[in-house]
C-alpha positions in Angstrom: -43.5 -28.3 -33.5 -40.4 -27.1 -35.1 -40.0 -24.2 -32.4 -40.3 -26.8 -29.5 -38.0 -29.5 -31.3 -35.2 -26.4 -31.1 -36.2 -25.4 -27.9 -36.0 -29.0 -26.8 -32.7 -29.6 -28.4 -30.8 -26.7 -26.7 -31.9 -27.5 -23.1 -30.6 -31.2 -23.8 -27.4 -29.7 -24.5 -27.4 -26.3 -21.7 -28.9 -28.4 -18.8 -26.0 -30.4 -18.1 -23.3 -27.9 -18.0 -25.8 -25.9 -15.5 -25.7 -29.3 -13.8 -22.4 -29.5 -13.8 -20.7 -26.2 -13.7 -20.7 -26.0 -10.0 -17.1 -25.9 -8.7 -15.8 -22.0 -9.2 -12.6 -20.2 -7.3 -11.5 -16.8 -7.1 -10.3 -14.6 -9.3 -6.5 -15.3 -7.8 -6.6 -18.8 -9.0 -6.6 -18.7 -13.1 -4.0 -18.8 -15.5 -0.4 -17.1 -15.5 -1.0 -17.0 -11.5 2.1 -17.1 -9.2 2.2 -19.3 -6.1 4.1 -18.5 -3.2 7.0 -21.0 -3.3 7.6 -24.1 -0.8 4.8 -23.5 1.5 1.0 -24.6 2.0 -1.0 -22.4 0.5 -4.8 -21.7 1.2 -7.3 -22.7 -2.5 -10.5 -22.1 -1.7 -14.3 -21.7 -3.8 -17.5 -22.6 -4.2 -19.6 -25.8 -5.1 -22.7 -28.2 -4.1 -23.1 -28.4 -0.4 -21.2 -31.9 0.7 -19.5 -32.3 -2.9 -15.7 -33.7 -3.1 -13.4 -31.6 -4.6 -10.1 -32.2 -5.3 -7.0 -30.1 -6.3 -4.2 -31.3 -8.3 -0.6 -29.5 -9.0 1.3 -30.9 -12.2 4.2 -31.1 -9.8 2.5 -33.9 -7.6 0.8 -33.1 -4.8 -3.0 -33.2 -4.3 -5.4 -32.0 -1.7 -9.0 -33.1 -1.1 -12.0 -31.6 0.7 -15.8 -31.9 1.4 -17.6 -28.6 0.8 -19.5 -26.9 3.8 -23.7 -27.3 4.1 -23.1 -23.6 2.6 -21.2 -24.7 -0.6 -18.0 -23.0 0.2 -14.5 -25.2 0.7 -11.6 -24.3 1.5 -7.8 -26.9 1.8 -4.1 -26.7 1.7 -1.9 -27.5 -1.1 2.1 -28.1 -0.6 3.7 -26.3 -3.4 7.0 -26.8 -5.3 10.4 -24.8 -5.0 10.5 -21.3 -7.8 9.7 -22.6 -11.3 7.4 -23.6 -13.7 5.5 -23.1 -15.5 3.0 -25.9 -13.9 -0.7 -26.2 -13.8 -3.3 -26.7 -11.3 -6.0 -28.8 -11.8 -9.7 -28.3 -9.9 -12.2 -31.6 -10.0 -15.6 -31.4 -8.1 -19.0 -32.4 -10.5 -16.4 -30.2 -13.2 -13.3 -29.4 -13.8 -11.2 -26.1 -13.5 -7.3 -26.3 -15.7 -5.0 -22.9 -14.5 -2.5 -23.4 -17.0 1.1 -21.5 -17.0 1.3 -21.0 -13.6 4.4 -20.0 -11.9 5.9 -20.9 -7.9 8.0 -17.8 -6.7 7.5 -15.2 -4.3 4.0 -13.2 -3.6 3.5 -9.3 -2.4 0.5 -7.6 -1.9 0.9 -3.9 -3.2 -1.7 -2.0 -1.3 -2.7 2.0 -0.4 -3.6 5.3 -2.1 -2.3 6.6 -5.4 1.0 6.6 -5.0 1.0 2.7 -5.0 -2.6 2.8 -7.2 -1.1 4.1 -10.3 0.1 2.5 -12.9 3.1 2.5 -14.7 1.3 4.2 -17.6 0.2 7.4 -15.1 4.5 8.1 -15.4 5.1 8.9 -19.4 3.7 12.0 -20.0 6.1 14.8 -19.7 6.8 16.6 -15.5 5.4 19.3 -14.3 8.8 20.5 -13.3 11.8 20.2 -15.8 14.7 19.0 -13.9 11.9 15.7 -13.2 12.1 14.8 -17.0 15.2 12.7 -16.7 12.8 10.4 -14.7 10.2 10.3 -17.5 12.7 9.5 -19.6 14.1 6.7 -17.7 10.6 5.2 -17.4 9.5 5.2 -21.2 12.6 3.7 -22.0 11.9 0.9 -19.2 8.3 0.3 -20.2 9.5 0.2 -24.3 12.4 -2.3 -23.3 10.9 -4.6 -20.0 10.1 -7.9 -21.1 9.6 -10.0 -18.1 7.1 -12.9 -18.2 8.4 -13.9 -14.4 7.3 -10.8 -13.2 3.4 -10.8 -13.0 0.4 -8.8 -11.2 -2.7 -9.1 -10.6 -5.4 -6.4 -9.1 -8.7 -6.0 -7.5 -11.4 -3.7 -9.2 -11.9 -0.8 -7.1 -15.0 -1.3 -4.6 -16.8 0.0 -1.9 -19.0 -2.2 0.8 -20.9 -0.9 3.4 -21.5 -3.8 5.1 -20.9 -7.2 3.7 -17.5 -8.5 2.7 -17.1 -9.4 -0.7 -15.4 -12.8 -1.2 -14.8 -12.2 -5.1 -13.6 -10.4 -7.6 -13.1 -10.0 -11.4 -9.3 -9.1 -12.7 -6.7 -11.5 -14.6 -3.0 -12.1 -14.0 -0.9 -9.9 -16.5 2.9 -10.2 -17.0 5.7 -7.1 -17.2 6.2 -7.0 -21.1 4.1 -5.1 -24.3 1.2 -3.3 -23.4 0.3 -5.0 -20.4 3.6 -3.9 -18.5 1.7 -0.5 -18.5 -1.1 -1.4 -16.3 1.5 -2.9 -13.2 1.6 -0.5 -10.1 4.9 1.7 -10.4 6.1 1.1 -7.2 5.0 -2.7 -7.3 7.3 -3.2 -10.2 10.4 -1.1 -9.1 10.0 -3.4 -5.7 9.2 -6.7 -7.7 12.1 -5.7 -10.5 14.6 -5.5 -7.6 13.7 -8.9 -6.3 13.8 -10.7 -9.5 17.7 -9.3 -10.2 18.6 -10.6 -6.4 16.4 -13.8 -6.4 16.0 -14.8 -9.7 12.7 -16.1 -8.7 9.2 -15.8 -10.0 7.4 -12.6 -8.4 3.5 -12.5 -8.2 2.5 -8.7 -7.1 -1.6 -8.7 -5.9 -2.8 -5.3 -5.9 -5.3 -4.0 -3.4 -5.1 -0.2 -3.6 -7.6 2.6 -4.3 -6.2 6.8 -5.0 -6.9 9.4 -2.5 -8.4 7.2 0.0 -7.4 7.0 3.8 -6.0 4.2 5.8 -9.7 4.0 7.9 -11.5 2.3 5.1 -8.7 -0.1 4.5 -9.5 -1.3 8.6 -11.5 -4.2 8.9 -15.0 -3.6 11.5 -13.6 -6.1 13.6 -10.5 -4.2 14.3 -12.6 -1.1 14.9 -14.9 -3.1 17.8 -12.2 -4.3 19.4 -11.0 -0.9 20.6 -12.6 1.2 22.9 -11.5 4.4 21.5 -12.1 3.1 17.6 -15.3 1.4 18.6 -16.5 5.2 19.2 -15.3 6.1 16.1 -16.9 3.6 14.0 -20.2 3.4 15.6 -21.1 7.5 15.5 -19.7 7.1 11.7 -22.1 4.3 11.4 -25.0 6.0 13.0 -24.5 9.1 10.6 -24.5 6.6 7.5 -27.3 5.4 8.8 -29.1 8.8 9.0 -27.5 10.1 5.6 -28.8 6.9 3.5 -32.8 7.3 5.6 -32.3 10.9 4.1 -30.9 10.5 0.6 -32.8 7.2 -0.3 -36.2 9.4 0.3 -38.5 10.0 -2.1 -38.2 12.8 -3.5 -34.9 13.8 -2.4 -32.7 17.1 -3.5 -29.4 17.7 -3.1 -30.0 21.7 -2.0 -26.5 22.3 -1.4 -25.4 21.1 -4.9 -28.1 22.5 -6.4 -26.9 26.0 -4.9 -23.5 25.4 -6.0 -24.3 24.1 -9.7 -26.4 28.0 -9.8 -23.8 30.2 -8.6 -21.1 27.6 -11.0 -23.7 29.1 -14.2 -24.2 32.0 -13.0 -20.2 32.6 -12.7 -19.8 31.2 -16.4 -18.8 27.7 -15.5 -15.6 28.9 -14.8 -13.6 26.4 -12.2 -13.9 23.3 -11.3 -18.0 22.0 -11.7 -19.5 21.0 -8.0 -20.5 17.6 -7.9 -23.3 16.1 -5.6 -22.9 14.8 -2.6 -21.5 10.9 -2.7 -24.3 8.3 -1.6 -22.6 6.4 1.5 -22.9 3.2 -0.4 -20.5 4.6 -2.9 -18.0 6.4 -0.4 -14.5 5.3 -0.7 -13.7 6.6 2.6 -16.2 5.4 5.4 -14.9 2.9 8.0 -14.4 -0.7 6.5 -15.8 -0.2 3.2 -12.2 -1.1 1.6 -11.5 -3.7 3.6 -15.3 -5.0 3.0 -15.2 -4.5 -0.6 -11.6 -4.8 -2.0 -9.1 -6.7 0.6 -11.4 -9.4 2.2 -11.5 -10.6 -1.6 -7.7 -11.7 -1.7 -7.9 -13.2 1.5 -6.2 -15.8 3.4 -4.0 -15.8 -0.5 -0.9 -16.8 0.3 2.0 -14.0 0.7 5.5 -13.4 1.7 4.6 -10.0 2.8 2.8 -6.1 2.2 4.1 -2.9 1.0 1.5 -0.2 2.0 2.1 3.5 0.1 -0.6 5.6 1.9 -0.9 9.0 4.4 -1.5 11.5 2.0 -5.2 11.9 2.2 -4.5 11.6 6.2 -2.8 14.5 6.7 -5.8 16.8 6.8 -7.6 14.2 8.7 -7.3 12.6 11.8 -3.2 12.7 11.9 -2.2 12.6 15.5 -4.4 9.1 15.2 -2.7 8.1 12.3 -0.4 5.6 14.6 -2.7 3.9 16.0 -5.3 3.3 13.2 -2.3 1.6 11.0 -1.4 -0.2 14.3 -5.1 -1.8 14.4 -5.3 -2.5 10.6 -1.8 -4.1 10.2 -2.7 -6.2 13.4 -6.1 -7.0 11.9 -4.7 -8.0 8.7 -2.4 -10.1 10.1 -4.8 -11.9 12.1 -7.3 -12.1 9.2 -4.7 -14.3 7.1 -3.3 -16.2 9.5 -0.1 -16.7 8.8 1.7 -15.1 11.6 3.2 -11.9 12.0 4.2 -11.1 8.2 6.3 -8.4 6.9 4.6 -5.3 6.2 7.0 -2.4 4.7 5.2 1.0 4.2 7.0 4.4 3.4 7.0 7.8 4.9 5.6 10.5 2.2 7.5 12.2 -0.4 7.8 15.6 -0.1 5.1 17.9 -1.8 4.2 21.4 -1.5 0.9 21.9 0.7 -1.4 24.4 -0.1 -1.2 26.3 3.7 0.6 25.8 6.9 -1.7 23.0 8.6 -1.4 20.9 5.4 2.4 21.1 6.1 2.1 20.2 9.3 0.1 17.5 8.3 2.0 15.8 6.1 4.7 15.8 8.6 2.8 14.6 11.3 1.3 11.6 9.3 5.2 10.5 8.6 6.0 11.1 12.4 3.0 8.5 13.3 4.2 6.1 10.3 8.2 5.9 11.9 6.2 4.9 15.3 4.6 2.1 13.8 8.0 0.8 13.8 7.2 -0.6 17.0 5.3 -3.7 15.5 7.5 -7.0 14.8 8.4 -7.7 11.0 7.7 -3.7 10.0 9.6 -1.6 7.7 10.1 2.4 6.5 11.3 3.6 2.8 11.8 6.9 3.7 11.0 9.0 0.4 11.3 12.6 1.2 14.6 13.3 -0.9 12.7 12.1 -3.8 9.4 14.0 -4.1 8.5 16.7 -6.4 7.1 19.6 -4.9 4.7 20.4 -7.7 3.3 16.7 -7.8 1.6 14.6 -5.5 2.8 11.7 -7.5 6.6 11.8 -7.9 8.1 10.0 -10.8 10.9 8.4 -8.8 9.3 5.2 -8.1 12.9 3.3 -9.3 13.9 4.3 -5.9 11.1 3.9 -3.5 10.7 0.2 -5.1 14.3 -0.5 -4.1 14.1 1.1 -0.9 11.3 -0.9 -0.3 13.5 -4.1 -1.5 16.1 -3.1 0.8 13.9 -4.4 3.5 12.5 -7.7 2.3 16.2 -8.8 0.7 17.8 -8.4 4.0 14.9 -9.4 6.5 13.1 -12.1 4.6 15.7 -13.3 2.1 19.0 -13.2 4.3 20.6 -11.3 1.2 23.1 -8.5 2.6 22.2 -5.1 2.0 24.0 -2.1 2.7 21.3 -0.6 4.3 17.6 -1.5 4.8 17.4 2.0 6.5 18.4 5.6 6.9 19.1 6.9 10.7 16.4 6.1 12.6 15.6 8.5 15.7 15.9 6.0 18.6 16.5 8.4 22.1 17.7 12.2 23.3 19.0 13.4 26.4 19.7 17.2 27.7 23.5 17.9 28.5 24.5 21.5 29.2 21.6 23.4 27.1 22.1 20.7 24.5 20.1 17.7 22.7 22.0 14.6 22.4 20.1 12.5 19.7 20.8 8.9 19.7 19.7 6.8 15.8 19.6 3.6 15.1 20.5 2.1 11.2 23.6 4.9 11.5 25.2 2.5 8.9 28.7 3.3 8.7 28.1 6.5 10.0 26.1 9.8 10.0 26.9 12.1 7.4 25.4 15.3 5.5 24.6 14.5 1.5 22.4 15.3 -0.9 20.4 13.2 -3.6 20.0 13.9 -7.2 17.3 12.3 -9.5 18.4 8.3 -9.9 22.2 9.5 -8.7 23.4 8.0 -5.2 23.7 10.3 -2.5 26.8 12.5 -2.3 28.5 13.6 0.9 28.4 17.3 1.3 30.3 19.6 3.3 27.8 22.0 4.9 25.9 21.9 8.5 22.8 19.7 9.1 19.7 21.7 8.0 16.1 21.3 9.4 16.5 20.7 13.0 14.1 22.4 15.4 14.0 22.7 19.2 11.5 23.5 21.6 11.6 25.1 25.4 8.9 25.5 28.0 7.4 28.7 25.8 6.0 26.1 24.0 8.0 28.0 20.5 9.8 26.0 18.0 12.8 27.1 16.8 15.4 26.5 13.6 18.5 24.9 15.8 22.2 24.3 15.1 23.0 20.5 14.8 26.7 18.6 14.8 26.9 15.4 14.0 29.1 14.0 17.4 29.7 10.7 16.5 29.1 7.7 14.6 25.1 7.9 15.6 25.1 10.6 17.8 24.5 14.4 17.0 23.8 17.6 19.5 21.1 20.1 18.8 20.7 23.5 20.4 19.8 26.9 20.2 21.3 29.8 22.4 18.3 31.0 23.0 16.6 27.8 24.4 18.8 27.4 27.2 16.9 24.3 28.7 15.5 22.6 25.3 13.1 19.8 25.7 11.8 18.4 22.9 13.5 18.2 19.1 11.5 17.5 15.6 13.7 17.1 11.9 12.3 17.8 8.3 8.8 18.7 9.8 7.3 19.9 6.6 5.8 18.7 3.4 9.0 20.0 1.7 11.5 20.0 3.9 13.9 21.8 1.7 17.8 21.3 3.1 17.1 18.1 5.0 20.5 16.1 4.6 21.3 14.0 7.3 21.9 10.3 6.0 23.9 7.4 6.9 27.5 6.7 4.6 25.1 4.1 2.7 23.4 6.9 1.2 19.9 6.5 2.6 18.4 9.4 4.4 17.3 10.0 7.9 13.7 9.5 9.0 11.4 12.5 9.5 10.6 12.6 13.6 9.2 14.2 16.3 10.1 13.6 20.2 7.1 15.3 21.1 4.6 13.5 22.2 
């Protein structure tokens, strides 16, 4: 009897909070959040079928809503000019409080490793020596930030197949103590930028996963509503299909790791240990799995805009379609959220050694296909080859690709002047008597030659422009002389090209010498002309 009176007693008090616990939101909607300021911004969650629920912000305005047959709702809340903090209150058969939450400006940080990793990844000493200045500079800003305006939030890595996931679990964190560590470097170089020139709250919502390629981060939407990508997608489809009928077999070996784990002993486990082969279901890099699993979960949130670091793990794959793939998921994205045509700033690659000539070229290529991207409304290019490391992939000089980043969104979405959003920008060429006349746009002030040190601006130099190549009808690229002609005008040529037809510039991982910039200090894009 005694058992059953206990057992009685804690299902009088369990059962109603089952009852009632039914109203939930995502992960984006819990305390320390930032709203994007003076706007209508998307709340959405989960509840009873055909339950009211309404949401409350503490600075008085309200929103109701019905919930769907399928429990899900979804309404608009007007939100107040930068400030707070404020709170948000959530009423359907419970009651959700998001306390401390800020109104400001929101970015979502998103791409490979480069954006992926965390302040933290930055303090141990460089691989090269004359990069320790830069470690330096960031264990004395992570020892000394201590911003609670500046806050971030970011999606668990995660792969889907097939169904998109609607939720996630992560927490808002602000930029001071030990929490400052776990922010995306670039994120908070761009965000710490923004706060000096706005003096607004910034909200940073990181979507980003290292080493992966920008086909897993396209929706399967975007890939079906081109010809060209449906191929794509559907033949990888049909070989996922096959590999998981193969691998989910019983009694299934993995011959060729088994091989490879032998000859690893046999050797003395010297080198790197093989691994087995990655069930589909767990592959990071298969068509739409990022977008399924990670991105679809922060959607329609509201944003001001993107800033994509990612084209490394391209370069060996599927380059020359590197243009349009970031074409279709930036279109797809943008249609996704709904709201319009908004900014999106990406970067071309620093420079980095690559381990043979193809890998260079690569690497080249992929920042060639990023500068044509150009071409979509509300775009942007931090051009970061001046301020890579040759012997790391993951250059410490994120100060400076953050505020070239900023460049961008100060000037284009916050009408605040900037010197420069951009380096010199290829824009046309012409032959004129054995010579290339190459026209560039965002010239500044003026084309000069200059070279960058560390976190020094640029200094004019007084030597000839370096990495320029020209082409005839052999088909043979060749080192060519180049003059600067005019404010944005130079002439390339070669005497022994004597009808030149096509010109490329820094067309290497490292393209030691490059030094063409604009008087504001930023350097030229990488580009090709050739097609």
């Amino acid at each position: 009897m005694r058992l059953y009176f206990k057992i009685f007693t804690v299902l009088i008090f369990i059962l109603p909070l089952t009852t009632l616990a039914n109203v939930s939101v995502n992960a984006l909607f819990s305390d320390h959040m930032v709203i994007q300021r003076e706007t209508e911004i998307p709340v959405w969650g989960w509840a009873d079928p055909n339950e009211k629920v309404e949401v409350v912000g503490s600075w008085g305005k309200s929103a109701t809503v019905i919930t769907g047959a399928d429990g899900t709702w979804t309404l608009k809340l007007k939100t107040p000019k930068a400030g707070g903090p404020y709170n948000i209150t959530i009423t359907g058969k419970n009651k959700i409080i998001i306390d401390d939450v800020l109104s400001g400006e929101v970015w979502l940080c998103t791409g490979q490793s480069n954006m992926d990793f965390a302040l933290e990844k930055f303090l141990k000493d460089s691989r090269e020596p004359q990069y320790q200045p830069l470690v330096e500079y960031l264990r004395t800003e992570v020892a000394s930030a201590n911003d609670d305006q500046l806050r971030h939030i970011e999606v668990l890595q995660n792969t889907s197949l097939y169904e998109k996931q609607s939720k996630f679990k992560g927490q808002w964190i602000s930029a001071k103590g030990e929490d400052l560590k776990k922010i995306t470097a670039t994120g908070y170089f761009f965000a710490k930028e923004l706060r000096k020139q706005l003096k607004v709250p910034i909200g940073l919502v990181e979507c980003s996963w290292g080493g992966t390629r920008v086909e897993p981060w396209i929706s399967e939407a975007s890939y079906l509503a081109d010809e060209n990508m449906k191929a794509y997608f559907e033949a990888s489809r049909k070989e996922i299909k096959e590999t998981i009928e193969i691998m989910d077999a019983e009694g299934y070996v993995d011959a060729d790791y088994e091989r490879a784990l032998a000859n690893w002993k046999e050797k003395g486990e010297k080198g790197r240990k093989p691994k087995p082969a990655t069930h589909p279901k767990d592959n990071m890099q298969l068509p739409a799995t990022l977008y399924n699993g990670m991105l679809n979960a922060v959607i329609p949130y509201a944003i001001k805009g993107a800033i994509w670091y990612q084209g490394e793990s391209n370069a060996m794959y599927l380059a020359n379609d590197y243009e349009d793939h970031f074409t279709a998921m930036i279109n797809g994205w943008r249609a996704d959220w709904n709201q319009g045509d908004f900014s999106f700033y990406f970067t071309q690659l620093a420079a980095c050694k690559r381990g043979d000539d193809e890998a260079d070229k690569g690497w080249a290529t992929v920042n060639n296909e990023l500068r044509k991207t150009l071409k979509l409304p509300n775009t942007g290019m931090a051009v970061l080859y001046d301020i890579g490391e040759a012997s790391d992939i993951h250059p410490h000089n994120k100060m400076d690709a953050g505020k070239r980043f900023a460049f961008w969104a100060l000037e284009k979405d916050y009408n605040i002047k900037v010197k420069a959003v951009s380096g010199p920008l290829y824009k046309s060429h012409k032959v004129k008597a054995g010579k290339l006349e190459i026209e560039f746009t965002e010239a500044g002030s003026g084309l000069i030659t200059a070279h960058k040190h560390l976190l020094n601006d640029a200094v004019r130099v007084g030597e000839p422009l370096k990495t320029f190549e020209i082409v005839g009808s052999d088909g043979i690229w060749k080192q060519a002389v180049a003059k600067i002609v005019s404010k944005n005008k130079i002439e390339v040529w070669n005497a022994s090209v004597p009808n030149p037809a096509q010109v490329r510039y820094a067309w290497s991982g490292t393209p030691d010498g490059a030094n063409l910039y604009n008087k504001e200090g930023l350097p030229a894009a990488v580009f090709s002309t050739e097609d």
